[in-house]
Structure formats: C-alpha cells, structure tokens
C-alpha positions in Angstrom: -84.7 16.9 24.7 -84.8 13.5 23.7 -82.5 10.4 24.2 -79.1 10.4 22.7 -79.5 9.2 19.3 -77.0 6.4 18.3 -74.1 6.4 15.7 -76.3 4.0 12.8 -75.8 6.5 10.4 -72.1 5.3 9.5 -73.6 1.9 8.9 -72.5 0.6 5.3 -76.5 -0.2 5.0 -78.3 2.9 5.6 -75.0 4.6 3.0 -75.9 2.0 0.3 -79.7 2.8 0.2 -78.5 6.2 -0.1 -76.0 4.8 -2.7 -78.8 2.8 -4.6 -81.6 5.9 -4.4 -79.1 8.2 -6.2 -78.1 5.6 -8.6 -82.1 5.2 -9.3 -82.1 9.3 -10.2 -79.0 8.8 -12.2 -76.9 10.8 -9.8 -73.1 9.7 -10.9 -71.7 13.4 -9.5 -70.7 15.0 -6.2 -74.0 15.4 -4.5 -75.6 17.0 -1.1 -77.9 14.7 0.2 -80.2 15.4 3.1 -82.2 12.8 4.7 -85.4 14.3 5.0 -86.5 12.2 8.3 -83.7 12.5 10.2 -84.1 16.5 9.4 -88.0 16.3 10.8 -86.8 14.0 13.4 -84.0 17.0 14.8 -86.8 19.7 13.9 -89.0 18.0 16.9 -86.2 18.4 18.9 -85.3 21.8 18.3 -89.4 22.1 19.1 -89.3 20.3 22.3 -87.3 23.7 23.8 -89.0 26.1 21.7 -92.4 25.5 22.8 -91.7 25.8 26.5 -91.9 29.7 25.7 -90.3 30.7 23.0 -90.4 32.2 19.1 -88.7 30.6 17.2 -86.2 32.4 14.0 -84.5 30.5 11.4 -81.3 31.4 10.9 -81.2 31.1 6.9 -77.2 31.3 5.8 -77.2 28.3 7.3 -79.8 26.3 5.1 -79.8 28.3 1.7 -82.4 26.9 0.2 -85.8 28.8 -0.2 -87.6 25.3 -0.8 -85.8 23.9 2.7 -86.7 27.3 4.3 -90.3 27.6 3.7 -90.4 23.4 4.7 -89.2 23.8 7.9 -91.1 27.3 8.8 -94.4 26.0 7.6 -93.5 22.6 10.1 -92.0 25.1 12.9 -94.9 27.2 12.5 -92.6 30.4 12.2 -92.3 33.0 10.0 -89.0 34.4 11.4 -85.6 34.3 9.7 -82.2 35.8 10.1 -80.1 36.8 7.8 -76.1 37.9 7.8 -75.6 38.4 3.6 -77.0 41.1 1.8 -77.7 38.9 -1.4 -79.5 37.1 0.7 -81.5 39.3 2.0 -82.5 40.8 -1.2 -83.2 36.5 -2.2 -85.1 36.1 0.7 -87.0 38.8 0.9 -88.2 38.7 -2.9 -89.0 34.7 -2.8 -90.4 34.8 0.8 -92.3 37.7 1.1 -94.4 36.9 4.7 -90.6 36.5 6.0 -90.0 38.5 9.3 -86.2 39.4 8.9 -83.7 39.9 11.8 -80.4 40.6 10.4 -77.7 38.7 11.9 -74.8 41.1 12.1 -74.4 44.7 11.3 -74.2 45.9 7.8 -72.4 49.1 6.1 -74.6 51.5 5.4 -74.0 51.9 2.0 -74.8 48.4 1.4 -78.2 49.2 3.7 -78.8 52.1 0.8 -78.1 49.5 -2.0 -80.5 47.3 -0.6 -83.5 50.1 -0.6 -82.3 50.9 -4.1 -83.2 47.1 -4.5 -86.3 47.8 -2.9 -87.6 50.7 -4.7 -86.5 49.2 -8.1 -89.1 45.8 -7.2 -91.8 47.8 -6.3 -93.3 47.9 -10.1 -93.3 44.1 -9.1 -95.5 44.3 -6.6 -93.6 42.8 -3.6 -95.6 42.4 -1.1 -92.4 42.6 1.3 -92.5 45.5 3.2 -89.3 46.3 5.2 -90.6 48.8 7.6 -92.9 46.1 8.8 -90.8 42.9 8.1 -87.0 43.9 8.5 -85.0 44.7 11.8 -81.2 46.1 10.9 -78.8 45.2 13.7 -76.8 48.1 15.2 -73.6 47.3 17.3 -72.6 51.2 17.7 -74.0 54.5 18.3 -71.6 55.7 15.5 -73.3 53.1 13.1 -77.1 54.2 14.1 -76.4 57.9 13.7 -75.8 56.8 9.9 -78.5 54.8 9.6 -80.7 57.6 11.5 -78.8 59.7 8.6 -80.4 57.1 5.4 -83.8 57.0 6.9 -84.4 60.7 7.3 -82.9 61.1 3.6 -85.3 58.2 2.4 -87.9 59.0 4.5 -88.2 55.6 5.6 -89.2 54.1 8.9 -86.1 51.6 10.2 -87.2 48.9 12.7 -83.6 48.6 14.7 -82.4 45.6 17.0 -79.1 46.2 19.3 -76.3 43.8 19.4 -75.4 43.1 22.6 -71.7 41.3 23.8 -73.2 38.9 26.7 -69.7 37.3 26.5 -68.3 36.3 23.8 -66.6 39.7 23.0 -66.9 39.2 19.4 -68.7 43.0 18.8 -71.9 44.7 20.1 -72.8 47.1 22.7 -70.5 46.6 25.6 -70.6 49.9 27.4 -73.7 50.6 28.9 -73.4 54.3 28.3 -73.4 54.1 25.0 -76.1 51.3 24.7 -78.1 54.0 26.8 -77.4 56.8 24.5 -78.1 54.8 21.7 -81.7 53.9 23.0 -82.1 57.8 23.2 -81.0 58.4 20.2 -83.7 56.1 18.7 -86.2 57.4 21.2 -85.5 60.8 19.9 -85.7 60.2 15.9 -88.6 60.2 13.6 -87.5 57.4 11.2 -86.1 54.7 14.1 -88.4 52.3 16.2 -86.7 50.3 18.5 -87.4 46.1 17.6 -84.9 44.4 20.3 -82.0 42.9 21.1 -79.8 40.1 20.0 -77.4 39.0 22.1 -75.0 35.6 20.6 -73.5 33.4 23.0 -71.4 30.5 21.2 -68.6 30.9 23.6 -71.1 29.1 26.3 -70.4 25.7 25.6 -66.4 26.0 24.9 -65.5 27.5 28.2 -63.4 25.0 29.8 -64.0 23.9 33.5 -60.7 25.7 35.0 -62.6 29.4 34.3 -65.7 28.1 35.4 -67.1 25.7 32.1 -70.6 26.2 30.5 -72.9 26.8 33.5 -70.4 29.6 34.4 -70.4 31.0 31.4 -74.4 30.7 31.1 -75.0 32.2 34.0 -73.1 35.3 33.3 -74.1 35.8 29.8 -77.6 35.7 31.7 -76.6 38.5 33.7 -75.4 40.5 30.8 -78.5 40.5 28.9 -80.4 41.5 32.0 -78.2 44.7 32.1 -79.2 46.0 29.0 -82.7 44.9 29.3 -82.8 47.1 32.5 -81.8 49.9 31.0 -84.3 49.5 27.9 -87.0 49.5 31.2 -85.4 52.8 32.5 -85.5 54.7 29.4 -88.7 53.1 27.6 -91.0 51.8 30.3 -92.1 48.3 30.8 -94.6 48.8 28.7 -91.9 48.9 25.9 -90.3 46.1 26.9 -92.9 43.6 26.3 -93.6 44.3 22.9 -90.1 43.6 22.0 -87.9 40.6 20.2 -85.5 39.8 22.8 -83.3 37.1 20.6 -80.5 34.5 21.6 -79.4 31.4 21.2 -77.4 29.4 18.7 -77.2 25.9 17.9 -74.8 24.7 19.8 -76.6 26.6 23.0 -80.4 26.5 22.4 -81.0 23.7 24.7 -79.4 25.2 28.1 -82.9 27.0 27.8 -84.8 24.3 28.3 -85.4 25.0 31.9 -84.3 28.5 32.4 -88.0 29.6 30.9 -89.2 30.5 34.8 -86.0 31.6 36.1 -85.4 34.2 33.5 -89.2 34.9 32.2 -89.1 38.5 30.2 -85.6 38.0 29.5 -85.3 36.1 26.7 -88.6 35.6 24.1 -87.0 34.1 20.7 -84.5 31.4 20.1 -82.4 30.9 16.8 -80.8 28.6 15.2 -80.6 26.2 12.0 -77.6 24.4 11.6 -78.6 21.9 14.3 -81.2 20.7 11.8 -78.5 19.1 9.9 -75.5 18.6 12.3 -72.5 19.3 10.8 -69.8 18.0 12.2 -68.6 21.2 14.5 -71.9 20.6 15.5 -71.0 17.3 17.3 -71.3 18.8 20.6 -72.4 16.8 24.3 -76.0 19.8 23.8 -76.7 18.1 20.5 -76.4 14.5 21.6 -80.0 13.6 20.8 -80.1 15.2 17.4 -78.5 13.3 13.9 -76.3 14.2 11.7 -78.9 15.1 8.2 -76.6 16.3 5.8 -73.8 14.1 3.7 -72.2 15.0 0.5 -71.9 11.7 -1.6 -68.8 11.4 -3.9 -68.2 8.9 -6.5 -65.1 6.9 -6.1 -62.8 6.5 -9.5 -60.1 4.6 -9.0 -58.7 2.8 -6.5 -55.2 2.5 -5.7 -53.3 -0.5 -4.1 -50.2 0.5 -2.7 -50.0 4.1 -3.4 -46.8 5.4 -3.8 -45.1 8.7 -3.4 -43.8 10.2 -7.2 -40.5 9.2 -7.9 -40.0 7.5 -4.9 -40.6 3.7 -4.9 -38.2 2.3 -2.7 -39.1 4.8 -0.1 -42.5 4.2 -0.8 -42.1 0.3 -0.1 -40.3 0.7 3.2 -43.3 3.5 4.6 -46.0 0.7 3.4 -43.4 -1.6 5.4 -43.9 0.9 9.0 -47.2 2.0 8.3 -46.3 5.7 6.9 -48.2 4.8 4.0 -51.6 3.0 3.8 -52.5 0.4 1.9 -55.5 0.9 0.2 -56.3 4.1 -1.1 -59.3 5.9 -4.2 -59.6 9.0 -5.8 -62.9 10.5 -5.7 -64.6 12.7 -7.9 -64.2 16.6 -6.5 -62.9 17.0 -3.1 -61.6 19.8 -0.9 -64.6 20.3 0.9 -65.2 21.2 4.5 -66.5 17.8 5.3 -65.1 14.8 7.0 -65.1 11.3 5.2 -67.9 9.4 7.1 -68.1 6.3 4.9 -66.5 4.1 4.8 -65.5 4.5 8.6 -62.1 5.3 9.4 -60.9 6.6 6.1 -59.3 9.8 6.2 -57.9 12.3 3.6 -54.2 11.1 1.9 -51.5 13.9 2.6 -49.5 12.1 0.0 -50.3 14.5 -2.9 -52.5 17.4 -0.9 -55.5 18.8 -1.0 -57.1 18.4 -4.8 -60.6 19.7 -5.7 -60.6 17.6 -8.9 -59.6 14.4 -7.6 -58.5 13.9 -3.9 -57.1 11.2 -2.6 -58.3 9.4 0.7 -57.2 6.3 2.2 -58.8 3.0 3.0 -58.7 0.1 5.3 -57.7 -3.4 3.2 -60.9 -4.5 4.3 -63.3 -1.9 3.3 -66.2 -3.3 0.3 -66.0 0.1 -1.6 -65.8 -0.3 -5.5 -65.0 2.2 -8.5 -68.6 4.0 -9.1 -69.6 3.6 -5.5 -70.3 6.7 -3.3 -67.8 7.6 -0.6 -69.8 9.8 2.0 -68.6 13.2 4.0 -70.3 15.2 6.7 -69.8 18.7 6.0 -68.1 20.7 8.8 -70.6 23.4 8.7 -73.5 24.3 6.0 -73.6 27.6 5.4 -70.2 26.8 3.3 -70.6 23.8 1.6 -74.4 23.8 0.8 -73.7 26.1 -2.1 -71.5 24.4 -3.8 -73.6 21.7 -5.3 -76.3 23.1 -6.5 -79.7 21.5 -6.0 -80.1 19.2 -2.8 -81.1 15.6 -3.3 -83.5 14.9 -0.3 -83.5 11.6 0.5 -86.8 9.5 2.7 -87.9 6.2 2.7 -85.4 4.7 0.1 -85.9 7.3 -2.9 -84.7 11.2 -3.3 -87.9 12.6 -3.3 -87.6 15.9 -4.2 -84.6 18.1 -5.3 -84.2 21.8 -3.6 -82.3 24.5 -5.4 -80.3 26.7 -3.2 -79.8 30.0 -3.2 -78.9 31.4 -6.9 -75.0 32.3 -7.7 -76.3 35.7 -9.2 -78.2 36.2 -5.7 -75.2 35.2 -3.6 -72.4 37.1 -4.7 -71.0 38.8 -2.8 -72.5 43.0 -3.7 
C-alpha cells in the first residue's frame, strides 16, 4: 500500500471549505458529507492489493447508497456485492440488476421464501435479476441447508450456496469438519443446490494481542483453517470443482495482510471484501489502514454557545468545578446529536456529560481558544457507516471546493427491517 497518509484532515481549513461548499447549497442541517477524492484516493488503495490476484466484492451495508455503489464498482471494475439485510437485498437486487450477490450472513428461511415471493411478484417488471445466476445464500449449518434444500425442491428453484466457515473468530460457521463434509454431500446429492464457495471472516486477526501470539499468529492460523475446508471440498468434489469456485475473505480492517500472501497461499483464497475502508470510520483507525483517510464526516450546525456552562440548580458548585477543571469553559449546542461519530472539528472537543446524551441538541465542549461561531459547522467522524449513513438521508459529496452531487441512500420503506 501506499505511504501513511497524514492527519490534514482536522485542519480548520480544509473543515471551512467544507463549511463554505455546504453554505453555497444552502445546507443549514445535520449533513453526511463524503469527500469524493479522498474516497477515490482510498479506492486505489484498496486496488493496490486487489489486483495482485484477487476479485474484488463490495460489501454494500456498509455504503447504502445505490448511486455510491454503482460509482465505486464501475471504478473497481466489479460487479460483486455482499449483502447481510434482506431489505437490502430485495433494494439491491431491483436497482442493480448485473449485481453478483454473496450474502453476508445466514438468513431464516422464511425470510429466504419472502424474498422469492418478492421475486416472483417483480417478474411482470421484467427484472432482469436472476438469482439462480446472480445470488449465493450463505449456509453456516447442515440443519439450515436441509431447509433450504427443503424451499428449493418446493419452488423448484436452483440455489447457488456458499459455506460459512469459522477460521477463528468463533463468531458462527462450519467448525466441525464432519459436518462441513456432510454438508458438501448433501449439496452434491440435491437437484436444486450447486455449490458457489466459501466465506470465511476473520476480524479477530488484527485484535489478537502479542501475549497469544498477535496478528501474524492469528493470520497464520486462520490460513490454516480455510485450507482445511478447502481440502475437503477437493476430496469430495475434485480439483476440478475447486477452481471454479468463490473462495471469499477478508474485511477491512484485514484486506491488506494479503498483499504478499498471493504466492504463498495461491488457490486458497480468490475474492477479497470489504467497503468500509473506503471511508474510514473511526473503528477503522487501525496501524493496516494507515495509508488510507478518513472520507466520511457528518457536519452539524452549532446554535448556541455557552460560556461557563453550569449544572441546573447548582451554581455555586458549578463555579468551584470551573475553578478545578470539572467543568469546561467553553461549551455549544449543536443541531441533532447522538450519533455514533466522534467530534473531529474543532480538535479536542468532546461530548459534555453535563446533561447526557440528546439527539435534539447535544452539548459538546470547547477549548477558550477555539474560532467556532453560532451557524458554523462542528464536524464528526462516524464510528462505523453501515449505522449512521442512514440517518441523513441524501449524501452531500464534496470535491474540489463544491458538493457536487447528492446520493440518496437506501429508502426507509426498503430498509426496514421485514
């Protein structure tokens, strides 16, 4: 990857072209904002491992936004998504329908049925999304594929399935590899079940701590574990069956330990995913991401500022906690708040625990010094995206000094949850 990127983007210049760009669109309201170069920018990245040998999926609950999606896989060159809600899989598959679909975790079946009731009632619309094609379902039982195995004979519908596999982070997915095998014969055996791959997450990699052996450790074995199941996908199906199949990991915290394990581990792993590093949320602010930016920031007018804030009914004790330092001098209410995001801008300021949480008006505290008036922006990083991308409704993308396009995300009737 490339160098380590530095920390500019808490500069009070590149936050008041931001400021001055909404302003121009007459934006006076909580918006998301992402900065459109600095999202290409961590795109070629992202590319820089992918195309040493790799497909490359999108993971989509993590940038709902069809107009963001079909940006980044037309400048990826991918058509591979994942997806982990089924409101969004009906969204996605309706509004991109060349989208080859992994989904991310295992769903109940009767929510699988609901979604080919979906289906069938589209197909007056012509949809041109075929799921027995374009869809994988992720299994993580042999319980769970007997039912499916059960829907698809009583739809008469082919199923493309992909195995969830625990390489260590023990989270779910095939652990035993008896019933991994009898699951493989189990799809060998039925009519309506093709076998797609496997998909094996492995988050934990980067949070194992150095006394049980840290990340290379934990790399190495996850590795290992993936090989397992692959050789027994070789004893049951042939070789020959192996290389036709999506053989998926990754995340974006641990996409970039396979920069140089291409050769080592060749036919092991074929398809990386992940998304979120696009943006960089804050939990995202990891020593593997170093040369990506953060591309996301959720800008908040400021309406009042405070000198002095003081707890309710409690004045004299309020003076004597300015006096130690309990209390903090400066303080502003913004408008909204509550969000999983961390005040960015201006630096150092931090959420007010005199009054709690507020998603109406919350209270953050300020250095004496800071140059932030009433009407200005205050700026957040959100924690993670897949959470607090809804919540705004359209994105404001920012390049170049101007928002220069506005994407919707996903619709509230599509993401509810079914």
């Amino acid at each position: 990857m490339g160098t380590p990127t530095s920390h500019s983007f808490l500069s009070e210049s590149y936050f008041s072209d931001i400021s001055q760009a909404l302003s121009n669109v007459g934006v006076h309201q909580p918006t998301l904002v992402i900065d459109k170069s600095r999202l290409d920018q961590n795109l070629v990245e992202v590319k820089s491992i992918i195309e040493k040998g790799f497909d490359y999926r999108i993971v989509a609950k993590s940038l709902p936004s069809v107009p963001m999606l079909e940006y980044l896989m037309k400048a990826a060159g991918t058509n591979r998504l994942m997806s982990f809600h089924m409101p969004f899989l009906r969204h996605v598959s309706s509004l991109i329908p060349h989208a080859d679909i992994l989904m991310g975790k295992p769903m109940p079946v009767g929510s699988v049925a609901s979604y080919y009731e979906f289906i069938n009632n589209r197909k007056s619309e012509e949809s041109s999304f075929n799921p027995e094609l374009q869809l994988q379902w992720l299994i993580d039982s042999y319980d769970r594929v007997a039912q499916y195995g059960e829907l698809a004979a009583s739809l008469n519908t082919n199923m493309r399935i992909s195995l969830e596999i625990d390489v260590g982070l023990h989270r779910g997915g095939f652990d035993s590899i008896n019933e991994f095998e009898a699951t493989l014969i189990y799809i060998q055996n039925h009519p309506n079940l093709t076998l797609s791959g496997l998909m094996g997450y492995e988050a934990h990699i980067t949070k194992v701590p150095g006394f049980i052996g840290g990340p290379k450790k934990a790399f190495d074995k996850a590795c290992q574990h993936y090989q397992g199941f692959v050789d027994s996908i070789v004893a049951i199906f042939g070789k020959e069956e192996l290389d036709r199949l999506i053989l998926n990991t990754g995340g974006s915290t641990t996409f970039p330990l396979y920069e140089n394990t291409l050769e080592g581990q060749k036919g092991l792993v074929n398809e990386i995913a992940t998304a979120s590093a696009l943006v960089k949320p804050t939990d995202f602010d990891v020593y593997t991401l170093d040369a990506l930016s953060p591309a996301a920031f959720i800008a908040a007018p400021v309406l009042k500022l405070v000198n002095d804030p003081e707890l309710p009914m409690a004045k004299g004790l309020s003076k004597f906690m300015h006096k130690v330092g309990l209390l903090p001098r400066k303080a502003c209410f913004i408008y909204g708040g509550n969000w999983l995001a961390q005040p960015c801008y201006p630096k150092d300021s931090k959420r007010a625990n005199i009054l709690g949480h507020s998603s109406n008006q919350e209270m953050y505290e300020l250095k004496t010094s800071d140059n932030i008036h009433v009407d200005d922006f205050m700026y957040f990083r959100p924690t993670q995206s897949e959470a607090v991308f809804l919540q705004f409704g359209e994105i404001a993308v920012y390049e170049d000094g101007k928002i220069v396009d506005w994407w919707p995300v996903f619709e509230s009737k599509q993401v509810a949850v079914s």
